[in-house]
N, C-alpha and C positions, 0 to 999 in steps of 0.2 A: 393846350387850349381845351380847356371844358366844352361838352356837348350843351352841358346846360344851360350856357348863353345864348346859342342859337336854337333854344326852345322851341322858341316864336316863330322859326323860321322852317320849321318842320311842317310838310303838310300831307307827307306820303305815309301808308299805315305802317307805326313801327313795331319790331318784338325785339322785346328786351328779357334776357335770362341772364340770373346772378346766382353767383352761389354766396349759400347765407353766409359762410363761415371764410369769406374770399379775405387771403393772409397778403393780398398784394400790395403796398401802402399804397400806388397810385389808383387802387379802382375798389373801394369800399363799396360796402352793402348801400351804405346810406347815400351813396350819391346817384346810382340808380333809383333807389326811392325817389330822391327829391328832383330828377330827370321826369322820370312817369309824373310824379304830380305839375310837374311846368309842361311837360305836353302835355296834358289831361286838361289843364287849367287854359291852356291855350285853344284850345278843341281837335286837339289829333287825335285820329284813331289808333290807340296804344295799349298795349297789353305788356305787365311787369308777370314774370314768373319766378321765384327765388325758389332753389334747389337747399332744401333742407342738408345739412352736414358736409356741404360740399366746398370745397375752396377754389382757386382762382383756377385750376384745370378740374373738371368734372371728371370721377374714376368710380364712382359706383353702378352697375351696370344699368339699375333703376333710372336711376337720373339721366345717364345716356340716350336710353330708350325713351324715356320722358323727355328731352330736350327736342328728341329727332320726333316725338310725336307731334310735339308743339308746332313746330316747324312746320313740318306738313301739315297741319290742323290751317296754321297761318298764312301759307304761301297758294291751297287750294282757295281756301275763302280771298284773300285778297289781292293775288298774283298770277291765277290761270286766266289764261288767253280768251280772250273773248268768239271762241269755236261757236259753233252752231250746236255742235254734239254737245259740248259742256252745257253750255245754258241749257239745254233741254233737258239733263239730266240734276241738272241745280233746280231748274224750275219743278221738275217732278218729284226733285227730295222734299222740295219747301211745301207743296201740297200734300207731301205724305206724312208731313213731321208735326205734332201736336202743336207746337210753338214756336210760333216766328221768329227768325231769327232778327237779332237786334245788336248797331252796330255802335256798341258801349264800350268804353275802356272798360277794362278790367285787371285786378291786382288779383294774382291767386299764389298760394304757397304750394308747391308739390309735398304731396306727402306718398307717393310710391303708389306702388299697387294698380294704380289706373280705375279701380272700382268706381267707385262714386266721383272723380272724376270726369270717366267717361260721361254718364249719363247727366253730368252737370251740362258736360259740351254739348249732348245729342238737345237739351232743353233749351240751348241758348242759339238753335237751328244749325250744329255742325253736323254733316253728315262724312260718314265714308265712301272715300269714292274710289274706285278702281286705279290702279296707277297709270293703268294707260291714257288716263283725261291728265296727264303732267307735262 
């Protein structure tokens, strides 16, 4: 059973990572694309990330570290506890950060390095935060 049927039926924020070069015939590049576009289309808050040169298990260490960055970039923005301590330190990032954050799908390609990247996220209101707010 395809995820993609139950699009519609998605309402929780998802992350979705594929590797571009994925050799599995059941789980092609292209069916993650057309996933991301049917929630996106539907209005969930979804993000597609595809791992340049990587196939159906990730082994470059770039990409590992890029997956597990994603993750955590994903799981503090839409998955930490609603603390008192957190909020007040989410609240103080968002006064300190040039540009609000904004809760838009997004399709991005990993390209390694984290440079440009980074400071894509910091623009789109992600901050770093301590692991101890996990």
């Amino acid at each position: 059973m395809s995820p993609f049927m139950s699009a519609n039926k998605i309402k929780k924020p998802i992350l979705l990572i594929h590797g571009e070069e994925d050799n599995n015939p059941g789980t092609l590049t292209m069916q993650s694309d057309r996933f991301f576009n049917a929630l996106k289309g539907h209005g969930a808050l979804c993000r597609l990330v595809v791992l340049p040169f990587e196939s159906h298990g990730y082994t470059a260490r770039e990409s590992i570290m890029h997956v597990l960055w994603e993750t955590d970039r994903w799981l503090q923005r839409h998955c930490v506890s609603n603390a008192t301590d957190v909020n007040a330190d989410i609240e103080e990032g968002k006064e300190n950060s040039d540009a609000g954050a904004a809760d838009s799908e997004t399709k991005v390609t990993a390209s390694g390095g984290g440079g440009a990247e980074m400071s894509d996220f910091e623009d789109e209101g992600y901050h770093l935060w301590p692991r101890s707010l996990l």
